[in-house]
DOZADREN-157307 format. One record per residue: x, y, z of N, C-alpha, C in turn; residue in one letter. Coordinates in steps of 0.001 Angstrom, whole numbers, padded with zeros to 6 digits, always signed. Each point is the difference from the previous one (the first is absolute). Example, Ala and Ser with C-alpha at 12.3 -4.5 7.8 and 13.67 -1.06 7.14 Angstrom:
DOZADREN-157307
+013190-005690+007800-000890+001190+000000+000900+001200+000000A-000350+001050-000720+000820+001190+000060-000770+001090+000730S
***
This chain:
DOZADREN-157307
+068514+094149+097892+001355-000437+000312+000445-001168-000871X-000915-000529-000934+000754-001054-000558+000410+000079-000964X+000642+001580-000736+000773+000372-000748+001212-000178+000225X-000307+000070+001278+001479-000121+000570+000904-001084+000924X-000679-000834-000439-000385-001511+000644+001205-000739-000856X+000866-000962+000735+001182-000539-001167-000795-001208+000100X+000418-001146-001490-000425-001291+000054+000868-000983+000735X+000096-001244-000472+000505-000831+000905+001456-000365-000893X-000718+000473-001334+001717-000507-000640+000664+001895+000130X-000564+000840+000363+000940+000832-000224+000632+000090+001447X-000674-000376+001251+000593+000197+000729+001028-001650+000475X-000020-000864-000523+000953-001107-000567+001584+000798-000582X-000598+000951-000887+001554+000637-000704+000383+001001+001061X-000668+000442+000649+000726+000799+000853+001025-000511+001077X-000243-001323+000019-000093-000811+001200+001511-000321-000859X+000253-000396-000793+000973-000682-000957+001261+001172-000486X-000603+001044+000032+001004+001036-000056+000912+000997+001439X-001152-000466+000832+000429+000378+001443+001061-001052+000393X+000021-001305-000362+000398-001291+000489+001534+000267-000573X-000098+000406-001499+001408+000661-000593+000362+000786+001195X+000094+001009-000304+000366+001073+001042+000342-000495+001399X-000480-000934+000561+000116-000236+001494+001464-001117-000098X-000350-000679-001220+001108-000878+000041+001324+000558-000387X-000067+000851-000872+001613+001081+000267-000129+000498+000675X-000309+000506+000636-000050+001146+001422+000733-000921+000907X-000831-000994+000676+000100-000411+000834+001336-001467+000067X-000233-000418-001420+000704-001063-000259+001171-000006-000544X-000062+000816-000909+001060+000529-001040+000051-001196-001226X-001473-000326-000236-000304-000585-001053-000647+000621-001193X+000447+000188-001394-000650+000519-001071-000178-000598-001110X-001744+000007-000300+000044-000622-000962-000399+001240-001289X+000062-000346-001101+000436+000642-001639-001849+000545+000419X-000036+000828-001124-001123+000803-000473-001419-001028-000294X+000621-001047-000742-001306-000737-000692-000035-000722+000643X+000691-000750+000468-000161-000886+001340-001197+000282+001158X+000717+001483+001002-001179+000853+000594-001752-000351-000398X+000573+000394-001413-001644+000415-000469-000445-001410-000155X+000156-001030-000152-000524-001625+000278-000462-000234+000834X+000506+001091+001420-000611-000645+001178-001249+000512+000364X-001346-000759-000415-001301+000329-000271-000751-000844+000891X-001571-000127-000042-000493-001011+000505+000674-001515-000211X+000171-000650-000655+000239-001193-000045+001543+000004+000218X+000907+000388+000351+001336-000129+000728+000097-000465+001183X+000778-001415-000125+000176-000366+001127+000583+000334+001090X-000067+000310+001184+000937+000507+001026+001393-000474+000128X+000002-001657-000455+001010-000719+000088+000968-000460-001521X+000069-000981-000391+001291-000408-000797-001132+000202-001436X+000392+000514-000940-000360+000419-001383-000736+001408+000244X-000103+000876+001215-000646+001118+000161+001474+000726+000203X-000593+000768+001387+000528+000835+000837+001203-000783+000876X+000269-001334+000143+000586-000833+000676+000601+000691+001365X-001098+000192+000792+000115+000694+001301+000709-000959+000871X+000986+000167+000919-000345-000806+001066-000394+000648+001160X+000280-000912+001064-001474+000243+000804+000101+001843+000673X+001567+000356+000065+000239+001404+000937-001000+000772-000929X+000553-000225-001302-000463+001446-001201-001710-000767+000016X-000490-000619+000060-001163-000484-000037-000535+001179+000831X+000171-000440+001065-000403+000901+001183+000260+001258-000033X+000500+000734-000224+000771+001159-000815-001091+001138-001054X-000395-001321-000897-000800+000668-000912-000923-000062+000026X-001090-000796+000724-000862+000165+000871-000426+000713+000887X+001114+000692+000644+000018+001152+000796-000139+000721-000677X+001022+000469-001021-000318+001053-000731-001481+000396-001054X-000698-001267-000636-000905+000381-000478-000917+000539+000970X-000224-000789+001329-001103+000556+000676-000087+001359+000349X+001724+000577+000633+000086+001262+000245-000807+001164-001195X+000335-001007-001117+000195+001065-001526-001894+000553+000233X-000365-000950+000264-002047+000399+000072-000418+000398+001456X+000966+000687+001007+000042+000296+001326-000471-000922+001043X+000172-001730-000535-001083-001040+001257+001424-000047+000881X+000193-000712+000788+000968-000201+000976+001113-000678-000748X+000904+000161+000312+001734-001197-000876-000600-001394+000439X-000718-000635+000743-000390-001115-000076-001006-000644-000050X-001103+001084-001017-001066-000641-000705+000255-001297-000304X+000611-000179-000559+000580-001074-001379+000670-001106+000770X+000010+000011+001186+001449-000896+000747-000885-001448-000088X-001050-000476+000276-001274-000955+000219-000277-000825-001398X+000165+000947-000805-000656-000519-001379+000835-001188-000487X-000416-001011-000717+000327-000711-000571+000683+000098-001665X+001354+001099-000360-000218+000131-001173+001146-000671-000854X-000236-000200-000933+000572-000521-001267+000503+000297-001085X-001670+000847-000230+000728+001312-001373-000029+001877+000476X+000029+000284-001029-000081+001363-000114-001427+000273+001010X-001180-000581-000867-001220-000160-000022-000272-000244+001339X+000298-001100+000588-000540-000210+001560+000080+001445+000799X+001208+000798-000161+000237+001527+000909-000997+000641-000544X-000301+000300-001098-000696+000686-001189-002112+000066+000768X-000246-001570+000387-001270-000406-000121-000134+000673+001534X+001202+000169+000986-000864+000168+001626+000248+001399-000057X+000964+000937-000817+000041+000923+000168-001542+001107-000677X-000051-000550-001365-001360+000114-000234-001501+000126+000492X+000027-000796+000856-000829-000045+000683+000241+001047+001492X+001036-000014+000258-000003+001239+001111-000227+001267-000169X+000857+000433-001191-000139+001429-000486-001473-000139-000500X-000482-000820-000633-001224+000571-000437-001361-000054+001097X+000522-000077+001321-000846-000067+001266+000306+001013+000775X+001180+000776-000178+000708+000986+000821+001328+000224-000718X+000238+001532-000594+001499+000077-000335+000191+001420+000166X+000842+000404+001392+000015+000952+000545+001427+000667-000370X+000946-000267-000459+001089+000610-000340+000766-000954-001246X+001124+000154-000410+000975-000367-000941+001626+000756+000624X+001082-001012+000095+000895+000072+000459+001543-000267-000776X+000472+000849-000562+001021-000262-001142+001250+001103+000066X+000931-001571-000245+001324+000177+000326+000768+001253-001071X+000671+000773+000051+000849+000726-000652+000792-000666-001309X+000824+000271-000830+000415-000560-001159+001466+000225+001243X+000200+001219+000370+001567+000512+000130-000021-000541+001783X+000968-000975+000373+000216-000726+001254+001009+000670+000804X+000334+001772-000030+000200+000171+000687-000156+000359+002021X-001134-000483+000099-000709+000066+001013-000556-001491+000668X+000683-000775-000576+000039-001424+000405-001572-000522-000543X-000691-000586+000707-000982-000657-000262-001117+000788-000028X+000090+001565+000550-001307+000240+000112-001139+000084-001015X-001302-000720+000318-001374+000821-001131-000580+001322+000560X-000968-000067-001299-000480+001152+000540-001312-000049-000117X-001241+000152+000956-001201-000371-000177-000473+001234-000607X-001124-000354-000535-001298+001101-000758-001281-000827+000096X-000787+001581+000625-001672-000618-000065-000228-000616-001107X-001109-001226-000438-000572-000645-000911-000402+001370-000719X-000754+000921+000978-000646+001219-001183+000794+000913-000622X+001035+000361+000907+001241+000547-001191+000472-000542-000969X+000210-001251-000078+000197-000884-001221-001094+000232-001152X-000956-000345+000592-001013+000285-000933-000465+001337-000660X+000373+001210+000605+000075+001114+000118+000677+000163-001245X+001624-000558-000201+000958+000367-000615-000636-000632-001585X-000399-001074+000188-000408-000595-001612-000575+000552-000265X-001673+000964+000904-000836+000426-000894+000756+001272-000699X+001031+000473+000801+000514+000737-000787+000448-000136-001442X+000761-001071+000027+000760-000669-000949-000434-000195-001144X-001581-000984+000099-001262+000351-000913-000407+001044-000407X-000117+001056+000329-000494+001416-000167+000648+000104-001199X+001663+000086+000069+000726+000290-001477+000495-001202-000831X-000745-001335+000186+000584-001093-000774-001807-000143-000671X-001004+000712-000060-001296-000195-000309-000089-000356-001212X-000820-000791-000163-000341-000021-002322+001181-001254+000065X+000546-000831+000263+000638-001109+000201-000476-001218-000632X-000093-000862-000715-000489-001181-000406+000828-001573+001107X+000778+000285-000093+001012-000809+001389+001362+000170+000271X+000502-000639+001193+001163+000673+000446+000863-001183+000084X+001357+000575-000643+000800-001415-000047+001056+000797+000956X+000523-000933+001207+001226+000000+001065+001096-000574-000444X+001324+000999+000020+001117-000916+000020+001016+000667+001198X-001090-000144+001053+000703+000322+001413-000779-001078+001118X+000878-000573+000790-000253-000895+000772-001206+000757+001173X-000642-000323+000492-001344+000469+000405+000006+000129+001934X+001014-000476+000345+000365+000304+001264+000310+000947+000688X+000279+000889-000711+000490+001376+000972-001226+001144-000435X-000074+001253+000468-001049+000499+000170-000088+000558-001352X+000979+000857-000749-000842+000412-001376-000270-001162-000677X+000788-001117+000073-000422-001366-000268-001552-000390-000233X-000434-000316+000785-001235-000302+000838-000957+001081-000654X+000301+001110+000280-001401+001148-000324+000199+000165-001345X+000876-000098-001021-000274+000873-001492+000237-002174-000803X+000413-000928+000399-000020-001037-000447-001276-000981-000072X-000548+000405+001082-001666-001103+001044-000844+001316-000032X-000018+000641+001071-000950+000903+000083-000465+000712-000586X+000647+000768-000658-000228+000717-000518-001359-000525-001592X+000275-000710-000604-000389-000693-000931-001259-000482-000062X+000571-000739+001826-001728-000510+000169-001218+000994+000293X+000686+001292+000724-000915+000980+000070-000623+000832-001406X+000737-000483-000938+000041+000470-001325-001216-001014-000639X+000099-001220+000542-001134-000870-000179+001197-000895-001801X+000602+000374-000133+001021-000353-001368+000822-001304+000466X+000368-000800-000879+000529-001041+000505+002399+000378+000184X-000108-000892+001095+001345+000291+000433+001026-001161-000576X+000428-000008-000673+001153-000753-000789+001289-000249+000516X+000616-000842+001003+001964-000537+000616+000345+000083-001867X+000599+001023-000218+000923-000253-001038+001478-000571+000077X+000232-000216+001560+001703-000308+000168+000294-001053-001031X-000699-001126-000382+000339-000998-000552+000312+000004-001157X-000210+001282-000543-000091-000148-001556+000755+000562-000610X+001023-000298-000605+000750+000864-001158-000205+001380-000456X+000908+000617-000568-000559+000710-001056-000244+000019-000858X+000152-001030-000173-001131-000209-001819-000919-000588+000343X-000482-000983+001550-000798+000106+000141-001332+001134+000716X+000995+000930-000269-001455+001050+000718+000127+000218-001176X+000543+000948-000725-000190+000694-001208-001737-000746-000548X+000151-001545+000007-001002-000536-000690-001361-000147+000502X+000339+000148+001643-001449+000069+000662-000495+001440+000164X+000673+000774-000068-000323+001526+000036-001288-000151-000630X-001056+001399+000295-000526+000474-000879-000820+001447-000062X-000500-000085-000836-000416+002059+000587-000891-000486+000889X+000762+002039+000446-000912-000287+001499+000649-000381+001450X+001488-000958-000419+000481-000641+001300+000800+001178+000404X+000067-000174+001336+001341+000584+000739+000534-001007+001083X+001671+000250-000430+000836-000500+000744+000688+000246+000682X+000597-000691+001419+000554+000285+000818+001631-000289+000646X+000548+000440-000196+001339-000068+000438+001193+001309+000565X+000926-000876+000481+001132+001199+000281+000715+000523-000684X+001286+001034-000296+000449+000494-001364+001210-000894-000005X+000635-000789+000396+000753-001079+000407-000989-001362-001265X-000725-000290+000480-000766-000412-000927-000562-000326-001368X-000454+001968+000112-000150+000689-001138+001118-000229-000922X+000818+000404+000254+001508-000020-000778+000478-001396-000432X-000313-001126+001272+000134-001079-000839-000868-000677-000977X-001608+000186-000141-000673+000118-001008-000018+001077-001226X+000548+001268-000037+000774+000804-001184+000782-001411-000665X+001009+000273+000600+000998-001007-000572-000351-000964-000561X-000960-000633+000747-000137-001788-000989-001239+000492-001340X-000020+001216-000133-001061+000407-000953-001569-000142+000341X-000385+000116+001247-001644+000394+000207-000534+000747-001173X-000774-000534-000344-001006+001253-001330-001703-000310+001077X-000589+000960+000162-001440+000369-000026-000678+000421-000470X-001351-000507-000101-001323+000580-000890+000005+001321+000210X-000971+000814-000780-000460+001352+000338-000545+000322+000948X-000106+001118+000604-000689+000095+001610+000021-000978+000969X+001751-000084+000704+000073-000844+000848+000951+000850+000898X-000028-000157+001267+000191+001023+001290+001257-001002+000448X+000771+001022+000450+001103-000923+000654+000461+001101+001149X-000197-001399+001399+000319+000587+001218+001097-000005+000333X+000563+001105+000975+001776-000624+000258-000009+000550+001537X+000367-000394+000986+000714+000298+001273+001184-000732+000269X+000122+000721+001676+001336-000732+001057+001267+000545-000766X-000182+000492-001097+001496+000955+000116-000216+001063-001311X+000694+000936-000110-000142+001201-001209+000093-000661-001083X-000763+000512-000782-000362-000004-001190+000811+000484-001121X+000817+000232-000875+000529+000590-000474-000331+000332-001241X+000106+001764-000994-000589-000377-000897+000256-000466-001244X+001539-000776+000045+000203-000888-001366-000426-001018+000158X-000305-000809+000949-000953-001023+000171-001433+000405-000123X-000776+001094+000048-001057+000224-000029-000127+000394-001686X+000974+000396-000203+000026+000161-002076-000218-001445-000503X+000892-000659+000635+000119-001827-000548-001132-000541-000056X-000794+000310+001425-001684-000757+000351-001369+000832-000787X+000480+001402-000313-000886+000474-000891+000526-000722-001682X+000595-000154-000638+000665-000148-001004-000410-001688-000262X+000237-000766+000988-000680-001223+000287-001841-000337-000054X-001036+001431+000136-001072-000573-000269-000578+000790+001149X+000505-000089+000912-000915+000817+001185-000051+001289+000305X-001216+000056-000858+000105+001810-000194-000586+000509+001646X-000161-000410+000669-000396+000759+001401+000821-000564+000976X+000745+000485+000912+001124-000520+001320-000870+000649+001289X+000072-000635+001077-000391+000343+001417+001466-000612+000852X+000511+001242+000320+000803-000662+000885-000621+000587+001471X+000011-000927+001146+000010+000104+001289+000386+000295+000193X+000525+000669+001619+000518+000523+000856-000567-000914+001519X+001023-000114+001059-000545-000988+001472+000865-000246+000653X-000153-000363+000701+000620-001557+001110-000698-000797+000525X+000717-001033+000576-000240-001021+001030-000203+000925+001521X+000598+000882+000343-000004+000558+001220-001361+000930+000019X+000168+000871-001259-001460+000966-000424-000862-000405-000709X-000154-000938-000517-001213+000002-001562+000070+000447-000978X-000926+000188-000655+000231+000486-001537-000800+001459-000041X+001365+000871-000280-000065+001252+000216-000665+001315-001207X+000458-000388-001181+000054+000546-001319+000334-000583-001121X-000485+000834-001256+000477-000844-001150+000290+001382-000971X+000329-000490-001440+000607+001009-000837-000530-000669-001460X+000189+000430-001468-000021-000106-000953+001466-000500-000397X+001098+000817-000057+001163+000058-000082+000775+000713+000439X+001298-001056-000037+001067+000191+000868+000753+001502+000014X-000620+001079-000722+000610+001286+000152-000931+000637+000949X-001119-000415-000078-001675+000731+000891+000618-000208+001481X-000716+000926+000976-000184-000044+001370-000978-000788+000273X+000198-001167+000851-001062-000699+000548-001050+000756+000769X-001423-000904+000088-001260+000952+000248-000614-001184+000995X-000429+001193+000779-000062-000972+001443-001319-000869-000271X-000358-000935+000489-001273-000793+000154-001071+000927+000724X-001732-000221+000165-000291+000513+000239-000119-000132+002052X+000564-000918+000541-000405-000029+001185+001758+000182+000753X+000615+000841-000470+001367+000662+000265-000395+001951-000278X+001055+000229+000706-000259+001685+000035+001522+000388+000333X+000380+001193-000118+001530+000092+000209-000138+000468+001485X+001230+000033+000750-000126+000736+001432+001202+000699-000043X+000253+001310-000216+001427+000509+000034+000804-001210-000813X+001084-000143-000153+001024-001141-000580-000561-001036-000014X-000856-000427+001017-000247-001374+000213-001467-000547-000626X-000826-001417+000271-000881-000232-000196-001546-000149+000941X-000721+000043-000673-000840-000463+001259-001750-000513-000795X+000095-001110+000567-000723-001295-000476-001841+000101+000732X-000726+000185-000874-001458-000124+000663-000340-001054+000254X-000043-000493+000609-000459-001866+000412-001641+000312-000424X-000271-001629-000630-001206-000050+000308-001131+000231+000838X+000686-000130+001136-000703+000079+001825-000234+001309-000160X+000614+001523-000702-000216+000663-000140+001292+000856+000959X+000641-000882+000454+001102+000549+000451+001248+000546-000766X+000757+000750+000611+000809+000858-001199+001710-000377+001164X+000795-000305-001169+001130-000641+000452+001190+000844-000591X+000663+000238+000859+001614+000078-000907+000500-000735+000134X+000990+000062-001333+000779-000953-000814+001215+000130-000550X+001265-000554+000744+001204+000269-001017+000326-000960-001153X+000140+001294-000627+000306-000704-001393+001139-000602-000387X+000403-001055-000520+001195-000547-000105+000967+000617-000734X-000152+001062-000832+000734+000729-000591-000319+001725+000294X+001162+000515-000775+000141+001239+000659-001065+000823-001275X-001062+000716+000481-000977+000434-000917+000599+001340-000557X-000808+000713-001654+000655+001142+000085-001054+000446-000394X-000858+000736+000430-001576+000546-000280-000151+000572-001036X-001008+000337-001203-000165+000480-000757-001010+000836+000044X-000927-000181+001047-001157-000094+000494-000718-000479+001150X-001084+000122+000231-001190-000578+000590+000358-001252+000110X-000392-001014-001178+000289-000797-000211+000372-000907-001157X+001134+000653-000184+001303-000445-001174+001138+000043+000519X+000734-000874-000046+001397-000412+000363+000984-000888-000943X+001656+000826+000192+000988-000718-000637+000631-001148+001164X+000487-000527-000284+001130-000749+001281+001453+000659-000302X+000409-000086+001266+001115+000306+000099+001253-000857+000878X-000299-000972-000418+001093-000813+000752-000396-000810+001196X+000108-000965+000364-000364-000944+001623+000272+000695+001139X-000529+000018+000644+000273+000552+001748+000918-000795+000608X+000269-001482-000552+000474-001159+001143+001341-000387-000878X+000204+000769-001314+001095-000434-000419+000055-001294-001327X-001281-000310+000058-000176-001219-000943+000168+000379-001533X+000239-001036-000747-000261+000244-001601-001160-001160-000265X-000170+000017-001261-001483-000884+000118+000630-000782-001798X+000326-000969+000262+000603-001060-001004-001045-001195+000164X-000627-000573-000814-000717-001098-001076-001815+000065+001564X+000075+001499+000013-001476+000400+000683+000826-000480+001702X+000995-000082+000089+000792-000299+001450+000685+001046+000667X-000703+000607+000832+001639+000757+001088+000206-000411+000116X+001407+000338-000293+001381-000108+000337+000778+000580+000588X+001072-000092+001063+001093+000999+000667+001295-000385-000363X+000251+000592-000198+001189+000210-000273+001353-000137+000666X-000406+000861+001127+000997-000640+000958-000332-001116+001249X-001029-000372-000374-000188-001925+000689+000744-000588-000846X-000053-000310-001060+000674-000606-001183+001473+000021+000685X+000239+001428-000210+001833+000153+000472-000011-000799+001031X-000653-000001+001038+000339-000528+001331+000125-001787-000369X-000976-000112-000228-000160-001384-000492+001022-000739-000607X+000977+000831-001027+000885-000363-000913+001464+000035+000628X-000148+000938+000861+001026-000273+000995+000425-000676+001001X-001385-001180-000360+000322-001249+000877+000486-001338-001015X+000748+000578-001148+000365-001175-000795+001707+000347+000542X+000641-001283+000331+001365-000112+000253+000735+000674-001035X-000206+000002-001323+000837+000923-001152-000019+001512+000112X-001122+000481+001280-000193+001659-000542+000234+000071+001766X+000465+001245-000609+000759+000772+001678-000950+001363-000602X-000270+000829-000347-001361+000983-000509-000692+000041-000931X-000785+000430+000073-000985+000316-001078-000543+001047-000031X-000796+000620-001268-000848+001020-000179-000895-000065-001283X-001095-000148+000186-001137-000424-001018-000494+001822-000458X+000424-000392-001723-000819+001550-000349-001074-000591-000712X-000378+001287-000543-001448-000929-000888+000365+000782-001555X-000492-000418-000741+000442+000175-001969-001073+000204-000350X-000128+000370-001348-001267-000234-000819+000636-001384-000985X-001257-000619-000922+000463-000580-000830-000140+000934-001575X-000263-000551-000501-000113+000697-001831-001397+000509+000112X-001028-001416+000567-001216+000493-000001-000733+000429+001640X+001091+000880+000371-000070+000514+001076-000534-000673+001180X-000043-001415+000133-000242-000422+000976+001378+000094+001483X-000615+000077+001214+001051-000111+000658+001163-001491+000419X+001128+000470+000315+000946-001474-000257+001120+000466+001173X+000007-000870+001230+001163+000205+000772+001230-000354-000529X+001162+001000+000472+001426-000462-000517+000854+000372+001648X+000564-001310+000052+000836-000524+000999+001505+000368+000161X-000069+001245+000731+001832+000634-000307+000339-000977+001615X+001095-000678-000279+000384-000810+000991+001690+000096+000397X+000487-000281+001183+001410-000016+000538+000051-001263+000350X+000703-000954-000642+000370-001232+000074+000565-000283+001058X-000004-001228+000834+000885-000502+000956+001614-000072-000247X+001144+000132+000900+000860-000032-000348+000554-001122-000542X+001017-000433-001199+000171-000918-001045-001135-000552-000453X-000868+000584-000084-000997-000395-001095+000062+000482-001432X+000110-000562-001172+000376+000819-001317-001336+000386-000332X+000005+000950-000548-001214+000855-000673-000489-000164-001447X+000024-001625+000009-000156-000583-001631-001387-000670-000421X-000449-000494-000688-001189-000450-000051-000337-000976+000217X+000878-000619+000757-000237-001328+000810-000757+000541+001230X+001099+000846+000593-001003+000596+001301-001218+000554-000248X-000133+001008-001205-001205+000337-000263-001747-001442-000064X+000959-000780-000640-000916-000969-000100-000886-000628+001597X+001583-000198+000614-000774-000624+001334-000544+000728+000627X-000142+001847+000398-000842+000361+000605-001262+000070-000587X+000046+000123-001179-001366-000088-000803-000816-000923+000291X+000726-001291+000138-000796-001599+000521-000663+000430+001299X+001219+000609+000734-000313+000222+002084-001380+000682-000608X+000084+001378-000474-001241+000329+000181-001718-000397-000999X+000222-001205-000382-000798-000622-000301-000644-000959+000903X+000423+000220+000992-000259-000812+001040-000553+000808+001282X+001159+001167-000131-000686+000841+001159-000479+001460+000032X-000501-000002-001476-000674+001596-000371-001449-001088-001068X-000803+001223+000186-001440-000052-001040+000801+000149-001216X-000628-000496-001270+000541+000649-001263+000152+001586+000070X-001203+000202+000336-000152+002127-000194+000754+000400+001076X+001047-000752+000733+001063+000662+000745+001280-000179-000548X+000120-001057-000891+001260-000354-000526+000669+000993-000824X+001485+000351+000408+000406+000971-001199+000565-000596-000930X-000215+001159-001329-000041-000657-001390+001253+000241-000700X+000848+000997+000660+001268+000599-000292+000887-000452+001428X+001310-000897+000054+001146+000250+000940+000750+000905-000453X+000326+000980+001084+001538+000393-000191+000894+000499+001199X+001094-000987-000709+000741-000504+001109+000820+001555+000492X+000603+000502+000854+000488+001215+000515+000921+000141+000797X+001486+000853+000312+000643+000191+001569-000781+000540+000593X-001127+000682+000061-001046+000976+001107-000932+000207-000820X-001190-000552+000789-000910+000699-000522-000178+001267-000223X-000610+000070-001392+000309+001411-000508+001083+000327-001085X+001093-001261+000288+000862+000353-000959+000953-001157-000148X-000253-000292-001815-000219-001678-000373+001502+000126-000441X+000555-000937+000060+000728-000798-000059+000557-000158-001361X
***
């Protein structure tokens, strides 16, 4: 088991990326990308860290403990300061007893709920993960390590690999380009991906690049081959199910893992215990096979923007609580490089002008009261939705 054993600074970053997450969720506080990734062992809880006060203190404390299944008020007793103080008692618990892992959704339509998973399904899912990331020299992350594919293809996976695990959030792209080397594989979303295309990523020869949390597309997968990484693994998962399948490329049918089996339409999961589970899948499957599958669209309505569900019509609802909009209707676009992009067909309040002044101020409102990956990227202003103005 102590492949699969986290250290004290990795479970420190988990602790620091959960603490993100809890504090927009809960707070409607966000901090930037590189920022996040600072918050490590030596981050203070207070003024030059995380500058908690005492509610969100308590808050994220709760939440780390939940995140390693101990009670929400493991942590309430402790004396802490930094990152590190949560980091040192949690350590020591899990590595005396760690019976589940408990992690929140990206998409908040369902309010607060987590969702627990046995410790051995977790572990279950990496050895999978390992199986097709094998022959590895080390693994560099540029996904925050808190949520469940997080956690298993960022930490676990790696260490079961026995290969060393690399937080790349911090680093540029010119600074990876330079730490790369054969042999590495890296990890990120195609949100990501795309923003490392762009700033010019180049990689050594024989270097693997992972992608989940939303489709893959394959002019981005031309860009990342063309860039150096002659081999791609994209995932397939959730937070609700685990990590289900993976593919070569984005034209291939995904291929199930080996401790999944199909059941009619649906899934069904061999637990370690030796128990056999069904499983709905978060998307609508289209069989090819046994076990090969296309997707075909969300069951719940979501789109999946920067590795985030998204709805679409929460958004609307949401937006129709700004005094300037009397309706709304959120569609979804492609961009050039086919990523997805909400556009905001809206019915203005009465004497409101439909100029880019107004455009401006709802843009502000929802900087305040949408995630980025909910914000739409296109207004247009309309007499009815449906038909603009």
């Amino acid at each position: 088991m102590k492949a699969f054993s986290l250290s004290e600074e990795q479970i420190a970053c988990v602790i620091g990326a959960a603490a993100a997450d809890e504090l927009a969720r809960r707070f409607n506080r966000h901090a930037d990308f590189l920022t996040i990734a600072a918050w490590t062992q030596d981050a203070p809880l207070g003024r030059g860290g995380l500058a908690l006060d005492e509610d969100e203190k308590v808050a994220c404390a709760r939440r780390a403990a939940s995140l390693f299944g101990l009670d929400e008020d493991y942590l309430s007793a402790v004396s802490a300061e930094k990152i590190a103080d949560w980091a040192r008692e949690l350590t020591a618990a899990v590595r005396h007893e760690l019976k589940s892992f408990s992690f929140k959704p990206a998409a908040r339509i369902d309010g607060d709920v987590a969702h627990a998973h046995g410790a051995d399904a977790i572990y279950q899912d990496a050895a999978a993960a390992a199986n097709v990331l094998a022959g590895r020299r080390r693994l560099l992350s540029f996904v925050a390590p808190h949520s469940l594919l997080g956690l298993e293809l960022s930490l676990l996976t790696p260490n079961l690999l026995g290969i060393e695990a690399i937080d790349a959030r911090r680093m540029t792209p010119d600074e990876l380009s330079s730490n790369l080397l054969f042999g590495d594989v890296l990890v990120a979303t195609p949100t990501l991906w795309r923003y490392m295309m762009q700033e010019g990523l180049r990689a050594p020869d024989n270097s693997l690049a992972v992608s989940f949390g939303e489709p893959m597309t394959p002019e981005l997968a031309v860009e990342m081959r063309t860039s150096g990484f002659g081999v791609l693994r994209e995932m397939y998962g959730s937070t609700e199910t685990g990590l289900i399948a993976w593919r070569d490329n984005p034209g291939e049918a995904f291929v199930l893992f080996d401790h999944w089996r199909r059941a009619g339409d649906n899934l069904l999961r061999l637990c370690p215990d030796g128990e056999e589970r069904e499983v709905d899948a978060m998307d609508l499957l289209a069989w090819s096979g046994d076990r090969s599958f296309t997707l075909s669209g969300r069951r719940d309505g979501a789109v999946q923007i920067g590795a985030v569900n998204v709805f679409p019509d929460a958004v609307a609802e949401t937006l129709r609580n700004h005094p300037h909009i009397e309706d709304c209707r959120i569609a979804v676009g492609r961009r050039s490089d086919g990523a997805a992009r909400l556009i905001a067909h809206i019915v203005l309040a009465p004497k409101t002008p439909p100029n880019e002044r107004t455009a401006r101020d709802i843009d502000v409102w929802c900087r305040v009261n949408l995630r980025q990956q909910e914000r739409p990227q296109i207004y247009n202003f309309e007499i009815e939705t449906g038909a603009e103005a």
